[in-house]
C-alpha positions in Angstrom: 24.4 2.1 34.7 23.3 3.9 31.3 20.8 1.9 29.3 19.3 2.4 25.5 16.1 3.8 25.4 13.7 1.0 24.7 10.3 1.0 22.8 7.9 0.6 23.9 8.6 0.3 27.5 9.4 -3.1 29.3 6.4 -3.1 31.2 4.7 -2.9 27.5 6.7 -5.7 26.4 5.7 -8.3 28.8 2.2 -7.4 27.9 3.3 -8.2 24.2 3.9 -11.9 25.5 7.7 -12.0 23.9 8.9 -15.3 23.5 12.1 -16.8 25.5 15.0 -16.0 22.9 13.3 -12.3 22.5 13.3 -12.0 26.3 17.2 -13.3 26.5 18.1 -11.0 23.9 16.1 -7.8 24.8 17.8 -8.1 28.4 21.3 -8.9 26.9 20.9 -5.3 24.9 19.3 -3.9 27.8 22.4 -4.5 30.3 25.3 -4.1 27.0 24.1 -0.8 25.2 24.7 2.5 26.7 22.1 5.6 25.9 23.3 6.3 22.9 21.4 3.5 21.1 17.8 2.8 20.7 15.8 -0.8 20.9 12.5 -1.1 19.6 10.5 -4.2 19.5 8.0 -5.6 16.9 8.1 -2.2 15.1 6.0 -1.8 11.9 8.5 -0.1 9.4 6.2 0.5 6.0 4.8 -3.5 5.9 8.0 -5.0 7.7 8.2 -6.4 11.0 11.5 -7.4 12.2 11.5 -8.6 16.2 13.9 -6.1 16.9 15.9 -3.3 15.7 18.8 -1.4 16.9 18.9 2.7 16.0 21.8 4.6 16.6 22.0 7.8 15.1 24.9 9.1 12.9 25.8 5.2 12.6 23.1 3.4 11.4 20.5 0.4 11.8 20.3 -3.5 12.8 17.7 -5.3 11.9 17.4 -8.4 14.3 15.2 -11.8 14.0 15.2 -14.6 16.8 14.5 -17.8 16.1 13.7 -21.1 18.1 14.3 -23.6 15.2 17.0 -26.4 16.6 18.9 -26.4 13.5 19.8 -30.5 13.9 16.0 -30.7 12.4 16.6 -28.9 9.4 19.1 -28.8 6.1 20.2 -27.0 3.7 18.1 -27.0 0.0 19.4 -24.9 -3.0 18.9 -21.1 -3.6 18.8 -20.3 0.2 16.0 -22.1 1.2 16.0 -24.6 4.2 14.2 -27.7 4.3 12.4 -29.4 7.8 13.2 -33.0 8.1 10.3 -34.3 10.1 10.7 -37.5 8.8 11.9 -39.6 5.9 8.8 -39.5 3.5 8.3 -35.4 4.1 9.9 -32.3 4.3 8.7 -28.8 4.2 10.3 -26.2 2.5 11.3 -22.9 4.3 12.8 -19.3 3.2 16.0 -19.0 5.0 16.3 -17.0 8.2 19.0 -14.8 5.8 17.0 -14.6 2.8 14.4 -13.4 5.1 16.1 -10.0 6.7 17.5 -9.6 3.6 14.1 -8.9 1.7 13.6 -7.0 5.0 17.1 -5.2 4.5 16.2 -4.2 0.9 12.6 -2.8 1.2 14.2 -0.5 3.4 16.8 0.9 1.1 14.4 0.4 -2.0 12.0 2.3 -0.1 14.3 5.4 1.2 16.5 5.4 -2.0 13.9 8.0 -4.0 14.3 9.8 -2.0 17.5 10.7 -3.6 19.0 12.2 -7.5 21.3 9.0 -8.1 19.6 6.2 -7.0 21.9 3.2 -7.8 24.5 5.2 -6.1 22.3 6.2 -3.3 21.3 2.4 -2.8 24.8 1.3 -2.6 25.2 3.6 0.5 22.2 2.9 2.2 22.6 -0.6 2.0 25.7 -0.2 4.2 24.2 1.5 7.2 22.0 -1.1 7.9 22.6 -4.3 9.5 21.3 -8.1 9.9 21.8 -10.2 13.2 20.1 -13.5 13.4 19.6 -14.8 17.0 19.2 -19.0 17.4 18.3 -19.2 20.9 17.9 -22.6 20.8 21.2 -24.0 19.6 24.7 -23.9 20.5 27.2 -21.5 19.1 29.3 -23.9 17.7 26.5 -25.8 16.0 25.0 -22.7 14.8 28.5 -21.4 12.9 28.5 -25.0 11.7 25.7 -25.0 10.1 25.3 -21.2 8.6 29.0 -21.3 7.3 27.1 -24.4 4.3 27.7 -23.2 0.8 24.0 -23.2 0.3 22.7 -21.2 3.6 22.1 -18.0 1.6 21.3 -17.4 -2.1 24.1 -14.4 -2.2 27.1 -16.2 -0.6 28.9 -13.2 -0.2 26.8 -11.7 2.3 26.5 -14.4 4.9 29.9 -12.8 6.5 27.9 -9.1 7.1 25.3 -11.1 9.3 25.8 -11.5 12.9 25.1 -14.7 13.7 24.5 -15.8 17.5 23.7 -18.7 19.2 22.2 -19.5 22.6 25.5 -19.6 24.5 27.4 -16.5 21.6 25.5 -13.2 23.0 28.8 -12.2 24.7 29.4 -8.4 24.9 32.6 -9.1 23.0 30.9 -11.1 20.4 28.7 -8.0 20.2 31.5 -5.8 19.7 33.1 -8.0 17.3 30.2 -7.8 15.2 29.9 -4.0 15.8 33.8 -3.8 14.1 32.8 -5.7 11.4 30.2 -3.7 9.9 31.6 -0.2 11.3 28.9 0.2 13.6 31.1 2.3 15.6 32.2 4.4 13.3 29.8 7.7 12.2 28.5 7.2 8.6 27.8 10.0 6.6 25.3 8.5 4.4 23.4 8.0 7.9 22.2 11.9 8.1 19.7 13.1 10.4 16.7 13.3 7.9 17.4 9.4 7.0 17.4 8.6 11.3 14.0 11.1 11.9 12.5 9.3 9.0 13.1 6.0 9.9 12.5 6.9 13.9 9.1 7.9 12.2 8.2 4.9 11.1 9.9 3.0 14.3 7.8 5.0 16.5 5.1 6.5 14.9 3.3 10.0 16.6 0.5 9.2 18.6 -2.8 10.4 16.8 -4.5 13.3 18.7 -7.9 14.3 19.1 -7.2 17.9 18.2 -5.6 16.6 15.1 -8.7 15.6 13.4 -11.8 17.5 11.9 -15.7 18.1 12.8 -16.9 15.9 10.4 -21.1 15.9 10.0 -22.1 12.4 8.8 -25.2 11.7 6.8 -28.4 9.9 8.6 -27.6 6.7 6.1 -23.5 6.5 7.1 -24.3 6.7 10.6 -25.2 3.0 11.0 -22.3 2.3 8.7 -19.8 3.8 11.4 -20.5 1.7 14.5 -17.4 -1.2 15.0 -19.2 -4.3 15.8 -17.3 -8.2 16.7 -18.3 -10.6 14.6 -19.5 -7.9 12.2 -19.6 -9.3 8.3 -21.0 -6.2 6.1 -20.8 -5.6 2.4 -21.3 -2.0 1.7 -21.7 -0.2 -1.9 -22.1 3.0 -2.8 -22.5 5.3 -6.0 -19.1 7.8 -6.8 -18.2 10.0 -4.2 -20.8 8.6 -1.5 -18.2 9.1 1.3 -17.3 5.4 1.6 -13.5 5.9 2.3 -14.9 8.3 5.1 -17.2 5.7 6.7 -14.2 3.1 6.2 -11.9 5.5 8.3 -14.2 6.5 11.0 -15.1 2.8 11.6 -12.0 1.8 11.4 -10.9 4.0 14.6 -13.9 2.4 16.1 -13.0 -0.4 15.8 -9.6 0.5 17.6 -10.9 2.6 20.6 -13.1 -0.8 21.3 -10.5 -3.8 20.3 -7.3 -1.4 21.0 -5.9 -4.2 18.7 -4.0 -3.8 15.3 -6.6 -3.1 12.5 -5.9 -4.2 8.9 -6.8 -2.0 5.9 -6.7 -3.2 2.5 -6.8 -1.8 -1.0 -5.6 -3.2 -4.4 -4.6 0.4 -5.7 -1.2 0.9 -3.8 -1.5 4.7 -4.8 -5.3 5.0 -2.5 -3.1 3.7 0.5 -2.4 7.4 0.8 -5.7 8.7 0.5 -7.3 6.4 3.1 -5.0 7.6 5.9 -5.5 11.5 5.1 -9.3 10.1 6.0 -8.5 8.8 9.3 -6.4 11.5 9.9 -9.5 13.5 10.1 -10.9 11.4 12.4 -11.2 13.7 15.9 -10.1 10.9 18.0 -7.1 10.0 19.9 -5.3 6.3 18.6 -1.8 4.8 18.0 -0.7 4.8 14.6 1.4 1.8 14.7 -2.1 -0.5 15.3 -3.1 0.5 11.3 -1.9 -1.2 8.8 -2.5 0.3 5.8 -1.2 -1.6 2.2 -2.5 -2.8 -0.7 -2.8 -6.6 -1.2 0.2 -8.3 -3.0 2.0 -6.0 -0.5 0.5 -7.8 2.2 0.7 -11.3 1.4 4.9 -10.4 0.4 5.1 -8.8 3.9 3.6 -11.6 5.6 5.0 -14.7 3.8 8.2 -13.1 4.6 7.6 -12.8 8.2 6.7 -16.3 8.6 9.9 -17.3 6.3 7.2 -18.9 3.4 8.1 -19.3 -0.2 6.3 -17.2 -2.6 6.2 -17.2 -6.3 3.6 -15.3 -8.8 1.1 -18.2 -8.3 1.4 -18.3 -3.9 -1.0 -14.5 -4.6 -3.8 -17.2 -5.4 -2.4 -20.0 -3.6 -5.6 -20.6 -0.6 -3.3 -22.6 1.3 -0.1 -20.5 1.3 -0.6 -20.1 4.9 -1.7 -23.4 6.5 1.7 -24.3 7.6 2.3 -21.3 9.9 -2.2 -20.6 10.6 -1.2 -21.7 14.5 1.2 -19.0 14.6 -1.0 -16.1 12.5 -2.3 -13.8 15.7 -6.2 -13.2 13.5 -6.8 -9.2 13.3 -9.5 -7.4 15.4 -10.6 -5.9 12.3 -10.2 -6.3 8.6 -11.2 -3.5 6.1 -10.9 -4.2 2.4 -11.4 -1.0 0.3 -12.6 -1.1 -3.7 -13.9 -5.0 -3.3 -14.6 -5.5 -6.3 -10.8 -5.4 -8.0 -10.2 -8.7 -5.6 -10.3 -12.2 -6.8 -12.3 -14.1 -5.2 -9.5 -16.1 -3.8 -7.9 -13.5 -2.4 -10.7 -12.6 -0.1 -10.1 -16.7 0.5 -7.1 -16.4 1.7 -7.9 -13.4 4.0 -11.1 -14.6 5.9 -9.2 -18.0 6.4 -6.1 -17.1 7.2 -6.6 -13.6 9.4 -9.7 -14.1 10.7 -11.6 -16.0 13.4 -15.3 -15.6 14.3 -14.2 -12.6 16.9 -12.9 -10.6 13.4 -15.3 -7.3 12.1 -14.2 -7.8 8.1 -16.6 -4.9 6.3 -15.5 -4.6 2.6 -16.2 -1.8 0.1 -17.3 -1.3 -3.3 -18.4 -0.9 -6.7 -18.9 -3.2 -9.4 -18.9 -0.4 -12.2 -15.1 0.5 -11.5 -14.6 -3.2 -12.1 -11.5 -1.9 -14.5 -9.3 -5.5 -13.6 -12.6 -7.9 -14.9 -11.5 -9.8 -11.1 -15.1 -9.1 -10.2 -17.0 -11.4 -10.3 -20.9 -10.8 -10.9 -24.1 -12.5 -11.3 -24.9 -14.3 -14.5 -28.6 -12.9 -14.7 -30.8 -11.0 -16.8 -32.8 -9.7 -14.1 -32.2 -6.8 -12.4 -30.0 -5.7 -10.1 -26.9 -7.6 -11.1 -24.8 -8.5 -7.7 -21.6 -8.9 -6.6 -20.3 -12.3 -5.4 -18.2 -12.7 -2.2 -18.4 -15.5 -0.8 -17.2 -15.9 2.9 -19.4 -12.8 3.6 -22.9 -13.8 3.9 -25.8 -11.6 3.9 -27.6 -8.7 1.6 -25.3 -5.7 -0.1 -26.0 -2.9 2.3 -27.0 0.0 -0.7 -27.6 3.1 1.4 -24.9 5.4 0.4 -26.8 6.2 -2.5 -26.1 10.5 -2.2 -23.1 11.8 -3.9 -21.3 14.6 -2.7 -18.4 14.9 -5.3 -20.1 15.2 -8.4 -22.0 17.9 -9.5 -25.7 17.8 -11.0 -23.8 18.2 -14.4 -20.9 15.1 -13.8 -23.6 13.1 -11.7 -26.4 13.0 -14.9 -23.1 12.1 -16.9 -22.3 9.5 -15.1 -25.6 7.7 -14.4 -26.2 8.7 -18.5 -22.7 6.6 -19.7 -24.2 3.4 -16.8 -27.5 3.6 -18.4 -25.4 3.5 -22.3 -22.4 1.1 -21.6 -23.0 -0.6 -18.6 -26.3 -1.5 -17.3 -26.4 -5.2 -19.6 -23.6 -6.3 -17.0 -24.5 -3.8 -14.2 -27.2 -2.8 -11.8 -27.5 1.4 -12.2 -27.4 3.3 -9.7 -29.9 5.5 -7.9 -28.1 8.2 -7.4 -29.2 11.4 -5.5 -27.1 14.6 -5.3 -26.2 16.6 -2.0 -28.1 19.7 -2.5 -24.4 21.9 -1.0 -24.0 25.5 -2.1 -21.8 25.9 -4.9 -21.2 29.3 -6.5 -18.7 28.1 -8.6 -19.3 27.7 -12.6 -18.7 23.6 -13.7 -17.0 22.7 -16.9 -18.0 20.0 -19.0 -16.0 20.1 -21.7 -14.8 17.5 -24.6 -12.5 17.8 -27.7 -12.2 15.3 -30.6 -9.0 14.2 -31.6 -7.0 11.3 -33.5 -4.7 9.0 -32.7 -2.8 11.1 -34.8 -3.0 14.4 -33.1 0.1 14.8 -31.1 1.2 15.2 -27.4 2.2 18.6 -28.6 -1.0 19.7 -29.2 -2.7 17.6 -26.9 -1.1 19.4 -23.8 -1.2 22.9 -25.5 -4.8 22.0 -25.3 -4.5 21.5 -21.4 -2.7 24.3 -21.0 -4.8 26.5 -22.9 -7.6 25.5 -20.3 -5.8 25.9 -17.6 -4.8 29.6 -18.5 -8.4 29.7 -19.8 -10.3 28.9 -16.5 -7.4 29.7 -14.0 -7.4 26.8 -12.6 -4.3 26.0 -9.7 -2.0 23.5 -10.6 -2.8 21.6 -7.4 -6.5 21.3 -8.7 -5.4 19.4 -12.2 -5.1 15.7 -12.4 -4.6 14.3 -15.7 -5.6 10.8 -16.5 -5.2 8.6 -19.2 -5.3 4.5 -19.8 -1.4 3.6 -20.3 1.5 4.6 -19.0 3.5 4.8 -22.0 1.2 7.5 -23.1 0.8 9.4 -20.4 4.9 9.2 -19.8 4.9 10.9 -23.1 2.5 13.7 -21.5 4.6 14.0 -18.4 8.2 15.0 -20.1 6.3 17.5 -22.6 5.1 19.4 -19.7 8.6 18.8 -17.7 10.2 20.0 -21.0 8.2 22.8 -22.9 6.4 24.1 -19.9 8.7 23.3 -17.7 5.9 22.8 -14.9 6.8 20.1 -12.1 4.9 17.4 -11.7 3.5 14.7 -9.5 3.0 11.2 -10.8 2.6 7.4 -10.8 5.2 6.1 -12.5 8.6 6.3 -13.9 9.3 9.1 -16.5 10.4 8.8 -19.6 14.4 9.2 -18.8 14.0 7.0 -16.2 12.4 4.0 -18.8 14.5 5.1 -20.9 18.1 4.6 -18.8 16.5 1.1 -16.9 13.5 -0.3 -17.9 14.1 -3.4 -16.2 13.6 -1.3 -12.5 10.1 0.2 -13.8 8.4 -1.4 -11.6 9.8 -0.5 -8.6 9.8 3.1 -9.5 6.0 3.0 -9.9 5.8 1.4 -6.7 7.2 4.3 -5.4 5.4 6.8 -6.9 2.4 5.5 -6.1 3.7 5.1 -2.2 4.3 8.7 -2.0 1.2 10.4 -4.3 -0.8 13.1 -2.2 -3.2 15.8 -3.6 -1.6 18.5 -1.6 1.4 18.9 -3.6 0.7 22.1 -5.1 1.7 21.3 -8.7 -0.1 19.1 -11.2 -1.1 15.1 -10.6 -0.5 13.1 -13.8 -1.5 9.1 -13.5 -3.1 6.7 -14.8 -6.9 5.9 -14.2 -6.1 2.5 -12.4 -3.6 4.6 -10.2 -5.8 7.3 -9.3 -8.8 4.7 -8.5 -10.5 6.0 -5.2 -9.4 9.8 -5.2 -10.8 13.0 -6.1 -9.9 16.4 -7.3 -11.6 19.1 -8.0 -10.4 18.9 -11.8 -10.1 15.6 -14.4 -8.7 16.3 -17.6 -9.2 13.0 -18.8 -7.9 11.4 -22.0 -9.1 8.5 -23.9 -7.0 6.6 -25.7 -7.9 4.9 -29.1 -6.8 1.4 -27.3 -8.7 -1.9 -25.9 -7.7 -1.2 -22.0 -10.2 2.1 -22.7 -13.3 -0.7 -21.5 -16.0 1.3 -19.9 -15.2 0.6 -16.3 -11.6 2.6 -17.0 -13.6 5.6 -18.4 -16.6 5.3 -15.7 -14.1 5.7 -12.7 -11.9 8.0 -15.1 -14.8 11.0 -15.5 -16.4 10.0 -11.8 -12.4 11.4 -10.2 -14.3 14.9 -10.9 -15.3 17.2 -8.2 -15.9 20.1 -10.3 -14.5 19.9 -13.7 -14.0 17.5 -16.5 -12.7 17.7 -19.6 -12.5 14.7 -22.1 -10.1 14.6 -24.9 -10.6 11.6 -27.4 -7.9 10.7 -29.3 -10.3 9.0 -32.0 -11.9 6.4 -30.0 -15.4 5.8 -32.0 -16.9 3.7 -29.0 -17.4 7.4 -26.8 -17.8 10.0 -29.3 -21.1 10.0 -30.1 -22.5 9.6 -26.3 -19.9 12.7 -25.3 -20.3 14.6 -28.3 -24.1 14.7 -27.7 -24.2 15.6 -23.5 -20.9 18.2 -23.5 -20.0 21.2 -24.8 -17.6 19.9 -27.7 -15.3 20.6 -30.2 -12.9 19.0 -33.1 -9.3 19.5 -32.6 -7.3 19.2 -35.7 
């Protein structure tokens, strides 16, 4: 007999301790589907983890969930949420089993909908081609049609007759079939192409990391110690701009791998860095599984896993330090935990991580810099006494301060830098002791700054650029420009798109897109950020708070005449610099003097 191909391997599987249902049902597909279709358990597809998931190429995707719950304990409440009746005096509130695959469902299409010209249209197709089945292994068919086919089971009505919906004794083959009809499952979907199935095969089965794939990378006598995975492990490690601390995060993180061979949890707060942070363990020259990182930034994280364990979540659950009490028994605690840029984390957050994630077998090593504070989440010591520290609690012990050699900034960047500490930061701030790698460099730097108004227009502001770029012959895929806001830098992006007609990469949505749908900005930013690499070849335009934790070789970084311009934006803005900066001010008094006297300058009219 022909069977699908499954992932990983049954032999895998039972080492993966699935529970009953999963068993029933990975056997029923097992002995149903014929070669043609493929069965992947517990896959990791960008933050989601449904328990299984059908591929079939040409026709499309099924996203299945099992359950246990013996739906006599449980009704119905409003909005598609279901209520457990433990007794009379208390129930506890649920997100339905629907609701659930559905946010599943939709970070899919959201997610692979950029990726084409007319996305509403795009959307609509996509969402077609993929599929929901809902397995209760623990109740009876009949009970189980009773209860779904409520008024209330699902928030959108309408959809509860796309589902497949199975009880213990309904995994027939003809049920199967059934629900195959329904949904056209055995019918060939265009919208379903080959680059769509590779893609999304990707990410079902990501390609095993090789040791050839990676880099000789020489680290420094003081990131040595820094490198080495350790159980137990509870480290706090800062370091001055461009120390190499995403480099030390990656390489331990692998460590910590090869010696758990466990997942390992990477967190930023900058979606965009998400990017960045696996190009550095990329370079790692060691062999590991891709699928055991999980890499996302932290509102991402807590969405992904109050879905998965079918919790309720509103703006306030993000600081909520119970949110996951109910479900703790059932949270499998990480091997290792690395949080990237520290210090743009509330201090709840970081509650809600050690308490939830952890146990006392968990390395958790977080990152950062008080300086690039640019959210105010920090949260530092009240003290007039040198150095000023920052507070985590739930990680005892000293600030490890060793990474204290920069190898991205220049002499000329580097004394600009510790310079605008020493002017606008050092009353709330310790400064830093920064040393500079002494690396060959027969390149000439450029320090620049121009003088503007808030006046001067976008016109002129990116003839400026452009005139430096033709100046110093710089490659597009060198350039990032930065600025504080959005809405000013969207007004950079179409006159370059539009006079120069120069592509470009960026963080958010452009000013069409605002324009046509404002209402869907966000989730085009979340995109952008999602996909932002240097290596594009044309030039990056973001915003400072996007572009947090990268560097390139040249900042053109403008200032804006506006309160989010706090001395934390502008510190991490001119620190992106490798080799070049170049300030434009448009008329923001708090800077001018301290650039105007430590850059070559000039007034721009």
């Amino acid at each position: 007999m022909h069977h699908p191909v499954l992932y990983p391997e049954m032999a895998l599987i039972q080492k993966m301790n699935p529970s009953e249902g999963e068993r029933n049902i990975l056997n029923f597909l097992w002995k149903t589907l014929s070669t043609d279709y493929e069965v992947y358990y517990k896959p990791f597809i960008n933050g989601n983890t449904p328990d299984i998931v059908i591929l079939r190429r040409k026709y499309g995707v099924i996203l299945i969930d099992v359950y246990d719950w013996e739906l006599n304990e449980y009704a119905i409440k409003e909005n598609g949420y279901w209520k457990e009746e433990k007794d009379k005096d208390e129930s506890y509130i649920w997100l339905s089993p629907f609701n659930k695959l559905t946010n599943y469902k939709s970070n899919i299409v959201n997610f692979y909908c950029n990726k084409f010209p007319e996305q509403n249209i795009a959307r609509n197709k996509i969402w077609g081609t993929i599929n929901r089945m809902i397995y209760f292994c623990n109740t009876s068919q009949e009970e189980t049609n009773r209860f779904c086919n409520q008024k209330e089971c699902i928030s959108s009505t309408h959809e509860i007759k796309y589902f497949g919906i199975f009880g213990k004794d309904g995994l027939t083959q003809k049920a199967l079939n059934d629900y195959f009809r329904l949904t056209n499952f055995t019918k060939p979907n265009s919208v379903f192409t080959d680059e769509l199935y590779h893609d999304l095969q990707r990410y079902l089965r990501p390609p095993h990391h090789e040791v050839e794939e990676g880099i000789d990378i020489r680290y420094t006598k003081e990131q040595l110690p820094l490198i080495v995975s350790t159980s137990q492990a509870r480290r706090k490690i800062k370091g001055v701009a461009g120390c190499g601390k995403t480099l030390v995060l990656a390489k331990r993180a692998v460590n910590a791998y090869i010696r758990t061979q466990r997942p390992i949890l990477i967190l930023t707060f900058n979606l965009a860095l998400k990017n960045y942070i696996r190009d550095k363990i990329s370079d790692v020259k060691e062999s590991f599984r891709w699928e055991y990182f999980y890499i996302t930034n932290y509102h991402q994280f807590i969405k992904d896993q109050s879905n998965k364990y079918n919790l309720t979540l509103d703006l306030e659950s993000f600081d909520n330090i119970h949110l996951f009490d109910r479900v703790k028994n059932r949270i499998q605690p990480y091997a290792a935990i690395f949080i990237d840029e520290i210090q743009d984390y509330k201090q709840e957050w970081i509650d809600i991580i050690v308490n939830s994630f952890t146990n006392k077998e968990t390395e958790l090593v977080v990152f950062g810099d008080e300086k690039q504070n640019i959210y105010n989440n920090a949260i530092v010591e009240d003290t007039d006494i040198s150095p000023k520290e920052l507070i985590i609690r739930g990680i005892p012990g000293p600030w490890n301060k060793s990474l204290q050699t920069t190898f991205r900034l220049g002499t000329e960047i580097a004394n600009l830098a510790k310079a605008f500490q020493i002017k606008f930061l050092q009353k709330k701030y310790s400064i830093d002791e920064m040393s500079i790698s002494q690396r060959l460099n027969f390149e000439g730097r450029i320090l620049e700054y121009y003088r503007a108004t808030q006046s001067t227009s976008v016109d002129r502001i990116v003839d400026l650029v452009y005139n430096q770029i033709k100046l110093y012959d710089i490659h597009p895929s060198d350039i990032a420009i930065l600025g504080c806001t959005k809405e000013y830098m969207r007004e950079v992006d179409y006159n370059i798109r539009t006079r120069y007609k120069e592509k470009t990469t960026i963080t958010f949505d452009t000013k069409e897109e605002y324009a046509q749908n404002a209402s869907i900005s966000k989730d085009i930013c979340r995109v952008r950020k999602n996909e932002l690499i240097l290596r594009s070849g044309i030039i990056k335009i973001s915003t400072i708070h996007s572009f947090k934790g990268w560097e390139i070789h040249t900042v053109i970084l403008i200032v804006e005449n506006t309160e989010h311009a706090n001395p934390e934006l502008v510190y991490t803005g001119l620190t992106r610099a490798k080799q070049n900066l170049i300030i434009i001010n448009l008329g923001n008094a708090t800077y001018d003097e301290f650039f105007s006297l430590r850059m070559h300058h000039q007034v721009i009219s």
